[in-house]
C-alpha positions in Angstrom: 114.0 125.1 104.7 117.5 124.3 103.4 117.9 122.5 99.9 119.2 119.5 99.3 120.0 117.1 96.2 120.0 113.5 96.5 122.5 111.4 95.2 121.5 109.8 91.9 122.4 105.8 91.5 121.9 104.6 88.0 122.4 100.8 87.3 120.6 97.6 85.2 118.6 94.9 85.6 121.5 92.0 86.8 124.7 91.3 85.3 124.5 87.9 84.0 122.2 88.2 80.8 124.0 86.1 77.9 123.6 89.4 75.6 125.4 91.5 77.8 128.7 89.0 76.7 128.3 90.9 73.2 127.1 94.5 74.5 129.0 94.7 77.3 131.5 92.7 78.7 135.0 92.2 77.0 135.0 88.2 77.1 133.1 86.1 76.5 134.5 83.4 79.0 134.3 85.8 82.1 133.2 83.8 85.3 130.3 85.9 87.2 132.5 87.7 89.7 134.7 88.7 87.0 131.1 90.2 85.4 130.2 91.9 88.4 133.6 93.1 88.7 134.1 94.7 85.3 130.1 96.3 85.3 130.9 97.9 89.2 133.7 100.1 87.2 130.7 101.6 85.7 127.7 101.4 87.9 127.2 101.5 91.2 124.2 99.9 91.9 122.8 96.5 90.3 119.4 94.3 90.8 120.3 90.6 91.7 117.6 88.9 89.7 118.9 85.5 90.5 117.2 85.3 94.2 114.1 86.1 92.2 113.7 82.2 90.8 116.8 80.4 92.6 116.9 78.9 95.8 120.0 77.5 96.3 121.4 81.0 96.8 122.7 81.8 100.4 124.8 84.3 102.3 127.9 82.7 100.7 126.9 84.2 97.4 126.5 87.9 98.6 130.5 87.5 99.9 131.5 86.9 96.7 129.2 89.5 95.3 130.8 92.2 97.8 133.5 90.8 96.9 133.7 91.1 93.3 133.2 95.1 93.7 135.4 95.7 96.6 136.7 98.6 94.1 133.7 100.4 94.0 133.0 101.6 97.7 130.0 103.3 96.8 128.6 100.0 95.2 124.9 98.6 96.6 122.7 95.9 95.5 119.1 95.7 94.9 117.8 92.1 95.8 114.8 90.8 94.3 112.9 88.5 96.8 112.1 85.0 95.6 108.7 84.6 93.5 107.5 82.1 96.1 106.7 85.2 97.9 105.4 87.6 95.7 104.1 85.2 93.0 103.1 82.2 95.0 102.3 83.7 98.2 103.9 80.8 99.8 106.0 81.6 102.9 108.1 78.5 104.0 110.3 79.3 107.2 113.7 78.0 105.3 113.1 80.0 102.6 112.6 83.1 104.6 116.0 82.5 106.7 117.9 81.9 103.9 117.0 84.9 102.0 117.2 87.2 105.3 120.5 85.4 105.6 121.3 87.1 102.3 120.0 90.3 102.8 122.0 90.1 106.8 125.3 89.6 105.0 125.0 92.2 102.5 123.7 95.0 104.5 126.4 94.3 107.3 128.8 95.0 104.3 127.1 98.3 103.5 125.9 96.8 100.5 122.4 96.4 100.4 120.4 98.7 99.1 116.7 97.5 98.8 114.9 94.2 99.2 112.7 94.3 96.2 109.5 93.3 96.3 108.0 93.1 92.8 104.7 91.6 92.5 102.9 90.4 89.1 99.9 92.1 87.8 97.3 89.4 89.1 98.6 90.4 93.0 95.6 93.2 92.8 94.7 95.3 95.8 92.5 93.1 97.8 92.2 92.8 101.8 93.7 89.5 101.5 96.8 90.4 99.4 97.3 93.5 101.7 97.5 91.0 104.6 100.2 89.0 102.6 101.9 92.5 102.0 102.1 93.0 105.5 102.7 89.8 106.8 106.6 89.6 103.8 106.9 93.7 105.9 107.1 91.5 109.2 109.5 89.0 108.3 111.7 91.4 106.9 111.5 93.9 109.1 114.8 96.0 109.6 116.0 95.5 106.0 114.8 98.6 103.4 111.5 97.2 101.2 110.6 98.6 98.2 107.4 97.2 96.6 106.3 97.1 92.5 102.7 97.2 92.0 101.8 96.2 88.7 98.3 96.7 88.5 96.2 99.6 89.1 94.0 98.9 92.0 97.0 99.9 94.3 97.0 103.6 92.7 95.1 104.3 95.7 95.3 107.6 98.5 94.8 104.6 100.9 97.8 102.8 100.0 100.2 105.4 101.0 99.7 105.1 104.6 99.4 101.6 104.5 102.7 101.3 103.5 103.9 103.8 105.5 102.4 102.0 108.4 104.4 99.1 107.7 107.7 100.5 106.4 107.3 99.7 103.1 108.0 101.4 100.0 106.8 102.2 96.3 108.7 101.2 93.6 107.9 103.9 90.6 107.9 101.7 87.6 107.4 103.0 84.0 105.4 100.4 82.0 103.7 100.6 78.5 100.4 102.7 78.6 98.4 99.8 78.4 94.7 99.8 80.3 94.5 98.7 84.0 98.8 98.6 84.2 100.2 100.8 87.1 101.0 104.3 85.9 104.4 105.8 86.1 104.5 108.0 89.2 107.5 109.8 90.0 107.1 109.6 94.0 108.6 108.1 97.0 107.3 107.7 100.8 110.6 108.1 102.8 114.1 109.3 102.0 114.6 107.0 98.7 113.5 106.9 95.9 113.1 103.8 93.2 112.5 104.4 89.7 112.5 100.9 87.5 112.2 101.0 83.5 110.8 98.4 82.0 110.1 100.2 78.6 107.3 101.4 77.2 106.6 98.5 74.3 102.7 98.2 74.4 102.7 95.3 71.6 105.5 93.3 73.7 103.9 93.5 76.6 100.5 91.8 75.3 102.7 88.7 73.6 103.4 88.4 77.4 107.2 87.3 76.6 110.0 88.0 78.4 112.1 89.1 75.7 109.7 91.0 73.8 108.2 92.6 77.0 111.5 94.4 77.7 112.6 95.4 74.2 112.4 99.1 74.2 115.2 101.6 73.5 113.8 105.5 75.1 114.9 107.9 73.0 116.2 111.5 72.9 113.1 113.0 73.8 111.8 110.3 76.6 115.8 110.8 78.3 115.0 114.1 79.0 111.8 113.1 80.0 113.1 110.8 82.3 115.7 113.5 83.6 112.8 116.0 84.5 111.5 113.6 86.6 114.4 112.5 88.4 115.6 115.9 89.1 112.0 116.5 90.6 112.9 114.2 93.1 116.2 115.0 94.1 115.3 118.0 96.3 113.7 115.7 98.7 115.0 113.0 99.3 118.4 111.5 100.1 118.9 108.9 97.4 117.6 108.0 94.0 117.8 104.8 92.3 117.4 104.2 88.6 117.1 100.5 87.2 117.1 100.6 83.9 115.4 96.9 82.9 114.9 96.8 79.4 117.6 94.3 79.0 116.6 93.0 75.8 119.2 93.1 73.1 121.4 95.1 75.6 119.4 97.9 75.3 119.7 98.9 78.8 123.0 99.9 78.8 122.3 102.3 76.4 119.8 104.6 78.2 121.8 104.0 81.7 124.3 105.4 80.1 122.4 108.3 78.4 120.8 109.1 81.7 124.2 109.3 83.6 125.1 111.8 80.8 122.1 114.0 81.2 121.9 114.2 85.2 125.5 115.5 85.0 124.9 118.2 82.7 125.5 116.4 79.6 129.2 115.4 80.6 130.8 112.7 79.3 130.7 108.8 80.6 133.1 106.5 80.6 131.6 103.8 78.1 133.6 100.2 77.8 134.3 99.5 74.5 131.9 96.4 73.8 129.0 98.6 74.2 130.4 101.3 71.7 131.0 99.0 69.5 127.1 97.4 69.7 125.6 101.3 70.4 127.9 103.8 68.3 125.3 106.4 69.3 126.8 106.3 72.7 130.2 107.8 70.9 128.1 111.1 71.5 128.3 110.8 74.9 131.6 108.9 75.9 134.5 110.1 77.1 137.0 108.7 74.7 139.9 109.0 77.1 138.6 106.3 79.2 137.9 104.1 76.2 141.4 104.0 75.4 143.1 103.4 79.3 140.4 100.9 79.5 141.6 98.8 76.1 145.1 98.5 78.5 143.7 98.9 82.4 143.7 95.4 84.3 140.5 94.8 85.0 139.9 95.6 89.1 138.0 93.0 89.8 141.5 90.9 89.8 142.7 93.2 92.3 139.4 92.8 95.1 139.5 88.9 94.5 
């Protein structure tokens, strides 16, 4: 059987966290495009965490998010379905046009890459939640889902199928090692794979706050970790994406960064200057001739507006 290696998309949690203005971006007064702009000359994927709690969001929006990164043609968004779904269980007919509306407009673009599906720890595996997974499969059939289990109960042989059935599937999230969580498995059912950190902060996660959940920085040791198990991976299937989603203080940036470094060998990155300046470990890493064009480069963005 021939080899392959999949294509390896790195990228964070959104783009519009007020501590990324200090960590990452080089003003503070940038409108959103201009974010999305400036972060697509570094990643190439991103997670749109505002369809996740906002509803006034429509197919308008994802033109001027394909918009913004018209210089990155290999650029794709993750979209995070709205927690009326996932949390509430509620499934209003508006609701589900307008977000399929969303998902429609991006994926004619070639710039969808997964409907996410993440689903709080209460949403346990239980013959009426399964019917409510189904039923979200149904209405958004013929757009790529990817679903985050939270708790344990879905660490079953019988889910695999189920999902399979339905063509859904499994996010592989890495969450602190606390009792009854999901455990991190490295897997996927079809030709992608989605890996999401969340960090591996036990205490946080108890206080049960946002902030503190997601303040974790992996270190050297958990990088390579992290590398084994994406390299696993990459022999078969066709693409794998990496979300990197502890976001608190920034900290994100850092190990997307450090895990772009270490699935190319241990090459350098091009780093922007903002995030140097808040992570000087990343100096290690950086490619310091990009840090200087990039202090005098216009910023693309302008150019695909």
């Amino acid at each position: 059987m021939e080899s392959k290696t999949a294509k390896i998309h790195i990228g964070v949690g959104g783009w519009e966290h007020e501590v990324f203005d200090e960590t990452f971006y080089p003003r503070r007064d940038m409108t959103s495009p201009e974010k999305l702009g400036h972060y697509a000359q570094y990643f190439d994927c991103v997670e749109v965490r505002a369809t996740f709690w906002d509803q006034s969001l429509t197919d308008h929006d994802a033109q001027q998010w394909a918009g913004a990164v018209a210089g990155n043609r290999a650029f794709v968004f993750h979209v995070k379905l709205h927690s009326a779904f996932t949390h509430r269980k509620t499934i209003q007919s508006g609701e589900t046009n307008r977000m399929r509306g969303i998902l429609q407009d991006l994926a004619s673009r070639n710039r969808l890459g997964a409907l996410l599906l993440q689903f709080p720890y209460s949403f346990t595996n239980t013959s009426g939640n399964r019917y409510h997974l189904v039923k979200l499969s149904e209405l958004f059939r013929g757009f790529p889902l990817h679903a985050e289990f939270r708790h344990e109960s879905w660490n079953q042989p019988s889910v695999l199928p189920l999902l399979r059935e339905h063509s859904l599937q499994s996010v592989s999230a890495d969450l602190p090692r606390i009792r009854q969580l999901m455990p991190f498995i490295a897997g996927h059912a079809g030709e992608v794979a989605y890996i999401r950190l969340h960090g591996r902060n036990d205490k946080g996660w108890l206080l049960n706050g946002f902030d503190a959940r997601y303040d974790y920085l992996y270190n050297s040791r958990e990088i390579q970790e992290l590398r084994r198990r994406i390299e696993a991976l990459s022999m078969s299937c066709r693409d794998i994406y990496v979300v990197c989603n502890n976001t608190t203080g920034g900290k994100a940036f850092v190990n997307a960064f450090q895990l772009q470094s270490a699935t190319m060998d241990g090459r350098a990155v091009s780093v922007p200057p903002a995030t140097l300046n808040a992570f000087p470990q990343l100096r290690q890493i950086a490619d310091p001739k990009h840090e200087e064009e990039s202090l005098f480069a216009p910023a693309p963005y302008r150019e695909a507006m």
